[in-house]
ChimeraX commands (.cxc) that place a marker at each C-alpha (Angstrom):
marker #1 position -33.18,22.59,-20.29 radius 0.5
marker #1 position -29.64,22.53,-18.93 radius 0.5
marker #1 position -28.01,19.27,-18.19 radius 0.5
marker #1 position -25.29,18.97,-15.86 radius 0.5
marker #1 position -22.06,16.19,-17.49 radius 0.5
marker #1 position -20.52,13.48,-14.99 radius 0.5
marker #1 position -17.12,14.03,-15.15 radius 0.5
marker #1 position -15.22,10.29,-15.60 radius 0.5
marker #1 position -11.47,10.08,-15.68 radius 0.5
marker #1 position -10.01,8.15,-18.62 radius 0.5
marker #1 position -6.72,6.44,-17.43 radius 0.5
marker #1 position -4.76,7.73,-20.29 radius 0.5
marker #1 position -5.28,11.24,-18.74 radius 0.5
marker #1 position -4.79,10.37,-15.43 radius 0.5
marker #1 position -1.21,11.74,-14.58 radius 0.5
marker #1 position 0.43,9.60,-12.22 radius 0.5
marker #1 position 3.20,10.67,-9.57 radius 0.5
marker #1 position 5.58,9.05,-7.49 radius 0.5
marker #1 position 5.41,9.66,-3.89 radius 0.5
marker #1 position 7.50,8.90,-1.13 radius 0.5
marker #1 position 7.08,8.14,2.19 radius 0.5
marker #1 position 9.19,6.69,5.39 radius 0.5
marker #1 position 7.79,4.40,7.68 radius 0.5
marker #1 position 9.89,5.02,10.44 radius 0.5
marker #1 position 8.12,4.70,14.03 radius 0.5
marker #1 position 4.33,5.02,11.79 radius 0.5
marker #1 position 1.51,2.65,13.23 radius 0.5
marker #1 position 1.07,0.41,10.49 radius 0.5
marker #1 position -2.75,0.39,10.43 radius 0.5
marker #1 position -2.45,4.42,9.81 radius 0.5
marker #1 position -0.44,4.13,7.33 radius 0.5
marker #1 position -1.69,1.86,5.60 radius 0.5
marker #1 position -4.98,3.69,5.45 radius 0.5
marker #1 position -3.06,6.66,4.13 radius 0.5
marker #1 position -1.16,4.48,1.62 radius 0.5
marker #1 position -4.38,2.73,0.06 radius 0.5
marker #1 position -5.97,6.37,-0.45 radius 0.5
marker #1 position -3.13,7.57,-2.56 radius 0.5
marker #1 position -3.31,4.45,-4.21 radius 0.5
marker #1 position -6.81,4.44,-5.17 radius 0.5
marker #1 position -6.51,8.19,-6.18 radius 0.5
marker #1 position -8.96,9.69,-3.36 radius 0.5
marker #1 position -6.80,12.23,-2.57 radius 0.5
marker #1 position -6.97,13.81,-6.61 radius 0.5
marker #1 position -9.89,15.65,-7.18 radius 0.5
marker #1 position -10.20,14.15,-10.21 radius 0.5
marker #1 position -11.05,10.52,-8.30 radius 0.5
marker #1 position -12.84,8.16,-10.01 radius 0.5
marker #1 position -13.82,4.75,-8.63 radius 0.5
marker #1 position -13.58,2.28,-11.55 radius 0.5
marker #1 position -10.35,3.51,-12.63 radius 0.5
marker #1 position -7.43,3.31,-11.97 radius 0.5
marker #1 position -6.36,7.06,-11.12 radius 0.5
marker #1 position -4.28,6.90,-8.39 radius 0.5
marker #1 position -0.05,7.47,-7.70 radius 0.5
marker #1 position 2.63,5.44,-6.88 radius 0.5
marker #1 position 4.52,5.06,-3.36 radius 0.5
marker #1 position 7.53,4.14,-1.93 radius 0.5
marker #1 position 7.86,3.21,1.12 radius 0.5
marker #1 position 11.16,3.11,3.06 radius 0.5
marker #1 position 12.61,1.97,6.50 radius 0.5
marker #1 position 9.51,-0.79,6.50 radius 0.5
marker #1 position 11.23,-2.93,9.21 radius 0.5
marker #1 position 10.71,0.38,11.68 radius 0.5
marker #1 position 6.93,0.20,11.64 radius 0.5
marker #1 position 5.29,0.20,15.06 radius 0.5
marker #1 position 1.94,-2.11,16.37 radius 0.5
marker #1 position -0.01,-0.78,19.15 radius 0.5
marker #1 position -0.92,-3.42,21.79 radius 0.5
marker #1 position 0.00,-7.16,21.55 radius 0.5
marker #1 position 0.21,-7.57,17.93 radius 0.5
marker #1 position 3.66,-8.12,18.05 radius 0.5
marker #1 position 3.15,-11.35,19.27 radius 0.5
marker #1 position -0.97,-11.85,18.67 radius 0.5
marker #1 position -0.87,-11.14,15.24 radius 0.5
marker #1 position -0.83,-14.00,13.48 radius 0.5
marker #1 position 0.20,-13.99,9.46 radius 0.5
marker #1 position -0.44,-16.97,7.28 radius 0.5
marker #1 position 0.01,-18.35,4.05 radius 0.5
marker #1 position -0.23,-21.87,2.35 radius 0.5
marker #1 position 1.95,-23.66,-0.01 radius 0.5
marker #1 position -0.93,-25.30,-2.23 radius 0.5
marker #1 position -0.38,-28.53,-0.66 radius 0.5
marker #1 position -2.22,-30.81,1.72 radius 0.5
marker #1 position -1.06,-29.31,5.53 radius 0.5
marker #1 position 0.42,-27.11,3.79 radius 0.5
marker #1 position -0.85,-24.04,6.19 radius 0.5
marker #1 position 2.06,-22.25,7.72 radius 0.5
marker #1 position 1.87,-19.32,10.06 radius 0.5
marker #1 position 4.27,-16.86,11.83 radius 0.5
marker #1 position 3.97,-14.13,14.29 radius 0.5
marker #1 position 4.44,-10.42,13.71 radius 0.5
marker #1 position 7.67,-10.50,15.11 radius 0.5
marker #1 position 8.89,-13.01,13.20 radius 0.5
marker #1 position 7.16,-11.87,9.98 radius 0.5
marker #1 position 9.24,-8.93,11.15 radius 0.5
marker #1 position 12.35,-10.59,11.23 radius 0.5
marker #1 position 11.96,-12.92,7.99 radius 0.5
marker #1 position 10.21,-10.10,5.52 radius 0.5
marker #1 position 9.27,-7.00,7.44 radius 0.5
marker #1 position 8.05,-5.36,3.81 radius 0.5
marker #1 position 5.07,-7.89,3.48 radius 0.5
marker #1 position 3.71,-6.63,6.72 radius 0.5
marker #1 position 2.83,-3.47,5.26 radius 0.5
marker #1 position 1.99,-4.57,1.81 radius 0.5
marker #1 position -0.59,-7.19,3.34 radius 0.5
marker #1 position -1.91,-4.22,5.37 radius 0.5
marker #1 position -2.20,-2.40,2.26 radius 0.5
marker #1 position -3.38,-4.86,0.10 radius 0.5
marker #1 position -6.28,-5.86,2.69 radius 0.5
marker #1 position -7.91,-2.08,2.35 radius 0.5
marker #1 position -7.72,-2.23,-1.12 radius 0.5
marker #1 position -10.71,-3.27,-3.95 radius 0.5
marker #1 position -10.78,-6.88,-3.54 radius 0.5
marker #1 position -11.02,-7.26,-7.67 radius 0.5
marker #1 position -9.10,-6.57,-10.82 radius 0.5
marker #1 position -8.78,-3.04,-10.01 radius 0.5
marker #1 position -7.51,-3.54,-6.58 radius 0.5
marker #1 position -4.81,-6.15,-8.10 radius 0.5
marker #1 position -3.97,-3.64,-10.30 radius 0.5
marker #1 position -3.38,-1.13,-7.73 radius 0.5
marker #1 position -1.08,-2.97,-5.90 radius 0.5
marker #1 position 1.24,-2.92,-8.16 radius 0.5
marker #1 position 1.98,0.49,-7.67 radius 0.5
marker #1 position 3.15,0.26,-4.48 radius 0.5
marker #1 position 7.11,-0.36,-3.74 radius 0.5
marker #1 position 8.02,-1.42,-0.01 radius 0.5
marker #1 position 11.69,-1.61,0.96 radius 0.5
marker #1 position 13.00,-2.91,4.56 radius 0.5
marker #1 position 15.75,0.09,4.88 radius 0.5
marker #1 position 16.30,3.49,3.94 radius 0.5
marker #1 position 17.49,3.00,0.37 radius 0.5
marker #1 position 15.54,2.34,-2.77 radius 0.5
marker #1 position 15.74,1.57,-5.87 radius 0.5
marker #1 position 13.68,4.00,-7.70 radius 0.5
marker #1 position 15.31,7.57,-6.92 radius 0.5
marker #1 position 15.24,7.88,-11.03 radius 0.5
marker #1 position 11.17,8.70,-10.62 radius 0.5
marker #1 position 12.37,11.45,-8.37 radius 0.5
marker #1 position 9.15,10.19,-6.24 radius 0.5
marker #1 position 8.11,13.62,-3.91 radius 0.5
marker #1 position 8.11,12.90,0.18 radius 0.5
marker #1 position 4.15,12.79,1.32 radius 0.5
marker #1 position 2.66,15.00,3.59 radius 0.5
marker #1 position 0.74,13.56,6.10 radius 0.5
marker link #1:1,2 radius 0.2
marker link #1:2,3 radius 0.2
marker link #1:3,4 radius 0.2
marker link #1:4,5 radius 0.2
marker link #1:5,6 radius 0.2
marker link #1:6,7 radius 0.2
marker link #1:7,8 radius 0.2
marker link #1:8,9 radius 0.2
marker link #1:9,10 radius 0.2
marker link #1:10,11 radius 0.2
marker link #1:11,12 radius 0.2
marker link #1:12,13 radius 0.2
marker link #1:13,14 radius 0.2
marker link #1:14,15 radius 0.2
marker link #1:15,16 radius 0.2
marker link #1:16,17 radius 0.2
marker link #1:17,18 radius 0.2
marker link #1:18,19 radius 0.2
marker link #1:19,20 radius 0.2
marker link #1:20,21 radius 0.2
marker link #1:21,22 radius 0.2
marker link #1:22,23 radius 0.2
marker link #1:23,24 radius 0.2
marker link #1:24,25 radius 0.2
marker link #1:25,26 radius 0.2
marker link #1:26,27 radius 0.2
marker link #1:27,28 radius 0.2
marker link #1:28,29 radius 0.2
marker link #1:29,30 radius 0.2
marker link #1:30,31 radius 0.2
marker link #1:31,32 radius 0.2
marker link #1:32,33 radius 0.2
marker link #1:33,34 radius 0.2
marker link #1:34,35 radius 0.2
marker link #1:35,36 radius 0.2
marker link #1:36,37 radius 0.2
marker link #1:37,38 radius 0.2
marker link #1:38,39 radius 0.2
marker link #1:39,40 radius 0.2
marker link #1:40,41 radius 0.2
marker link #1:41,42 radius 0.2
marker link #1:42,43 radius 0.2
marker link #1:43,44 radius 0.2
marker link #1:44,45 radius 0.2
marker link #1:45,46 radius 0.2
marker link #1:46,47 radius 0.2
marker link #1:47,48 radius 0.2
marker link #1:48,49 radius 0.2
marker link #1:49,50 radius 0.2
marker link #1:50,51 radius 0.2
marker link #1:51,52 radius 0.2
marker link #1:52,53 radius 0.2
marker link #1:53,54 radius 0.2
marker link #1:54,55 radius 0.2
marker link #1:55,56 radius 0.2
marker link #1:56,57 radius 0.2
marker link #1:57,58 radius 0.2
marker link #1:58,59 radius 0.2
marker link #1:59,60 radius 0.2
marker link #1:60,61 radius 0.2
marker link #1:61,62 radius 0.2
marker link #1:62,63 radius 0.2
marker link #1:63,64 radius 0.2
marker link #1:64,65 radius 0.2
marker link #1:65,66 radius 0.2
marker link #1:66,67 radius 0.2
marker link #1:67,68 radius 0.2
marker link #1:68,69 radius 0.2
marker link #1:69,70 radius 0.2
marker link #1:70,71 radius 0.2
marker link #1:71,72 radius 0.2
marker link #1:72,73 radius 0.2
marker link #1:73,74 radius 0.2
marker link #1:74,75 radius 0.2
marker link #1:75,76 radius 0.2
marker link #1:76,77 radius 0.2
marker link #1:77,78 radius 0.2
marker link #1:78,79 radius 0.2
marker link #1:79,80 radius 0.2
marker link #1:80,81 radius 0.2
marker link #1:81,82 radius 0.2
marker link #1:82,83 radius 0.2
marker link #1:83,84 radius 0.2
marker link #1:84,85 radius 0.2
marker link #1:85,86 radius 0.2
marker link #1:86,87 radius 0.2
marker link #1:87,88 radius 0.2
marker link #1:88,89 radius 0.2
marker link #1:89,90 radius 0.2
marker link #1:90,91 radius 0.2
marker link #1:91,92 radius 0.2
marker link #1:92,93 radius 0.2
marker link #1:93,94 radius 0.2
marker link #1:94,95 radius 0.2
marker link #1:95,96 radius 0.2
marker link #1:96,97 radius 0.2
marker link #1:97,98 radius 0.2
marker link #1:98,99 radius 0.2
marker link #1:99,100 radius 0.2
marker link #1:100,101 radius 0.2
marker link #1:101,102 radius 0.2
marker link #1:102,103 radius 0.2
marker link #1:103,104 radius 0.2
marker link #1:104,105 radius 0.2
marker link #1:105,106 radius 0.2
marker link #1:106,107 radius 0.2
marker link #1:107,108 radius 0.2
marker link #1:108,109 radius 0.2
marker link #1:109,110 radius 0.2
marker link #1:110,111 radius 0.2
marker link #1:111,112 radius 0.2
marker link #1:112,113 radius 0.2
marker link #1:113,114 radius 0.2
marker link #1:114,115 radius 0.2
marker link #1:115,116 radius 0.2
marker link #1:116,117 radius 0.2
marker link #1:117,118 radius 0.2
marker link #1:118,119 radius 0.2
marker link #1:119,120 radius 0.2
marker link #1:120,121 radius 0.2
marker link #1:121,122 radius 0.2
marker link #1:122,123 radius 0.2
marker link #1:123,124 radius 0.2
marker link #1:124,125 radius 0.2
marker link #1:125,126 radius 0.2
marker link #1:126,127 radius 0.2
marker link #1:127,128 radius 0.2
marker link #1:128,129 radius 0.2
marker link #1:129,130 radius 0.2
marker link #1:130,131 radius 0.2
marker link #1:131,132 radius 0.2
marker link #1:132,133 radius 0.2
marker link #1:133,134 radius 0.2
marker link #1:134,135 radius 0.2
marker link #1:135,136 radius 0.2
marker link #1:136,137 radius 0.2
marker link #1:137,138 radius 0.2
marker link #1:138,139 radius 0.2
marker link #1:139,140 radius 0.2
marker link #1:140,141 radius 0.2
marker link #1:141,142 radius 0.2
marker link #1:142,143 radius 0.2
marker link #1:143,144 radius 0.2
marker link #1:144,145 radius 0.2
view
């Protein structure tokens, strides 16, 4: 009687890479989709869900990201201090002009595992508003979309 294995990833043998990729003119919902894969690992063969076996990306020239429609000024980002009225809310565009690189990472972070795992994951990803960065040691690869 022949049995046929699972195959399950242990995350010391998961080898992790750095990839790059420049957001320049990139709908940010797209990319983000494209970002969380290669987070999670579903673009390895190897994938496997409850570990952590994806890469790490950097993302450059966040501030150039594009919204189709309105959401420049319908989108509506919010966050709260901890306090009593303490809910405060901007606009894209002004999310844009304050911290354009948590557009992006919130976009990210939303299509991620909402768990440990997905926390975890997170942390591999490295947004920066222009074109320069500050891990060019990694020698992170450009992505191909």
């Amino acid at each position: 009687m022949y049995t046929e294995k699972s195959f399950v990833l242990k995350p010391a043998e998961a080898a992790k890479k750095w990839y790059l990729i420049d957001a320049e003119d990139m709908v940010v919902g797209r990319l983000a989709t494209e970002i969380a894969n290669v987070l999670r690992g579903k673009n390895n063969p190897k994938y496997t869900p409850h570990t952590d076996s994806g890469d790490f990306v950097v993302v450059v020239n966040a501030d150039k990201v594009k919204f189709t429609g309105n959401k420049w000024d319908q989108k509506v980002y919010y966050k709260h201090s901890g306090y009593v009225g303490g809910l405060k809310e901007r606009t894209a565009k002004e999310q844009l002009a304050k911290r354009p690189d948590l557009i992006l990472l919130n976009a990210v972070k939303g299509m991620l595992p909402k768990n440990s795992l997905g926390r975890k994951q997170l942390t591999k990803l490295k947004v920066f508003a222009g074109p320069e960065h500050a891990h060019s040691a990694q020698q992170p690869e450009v992505y191909k979309f």
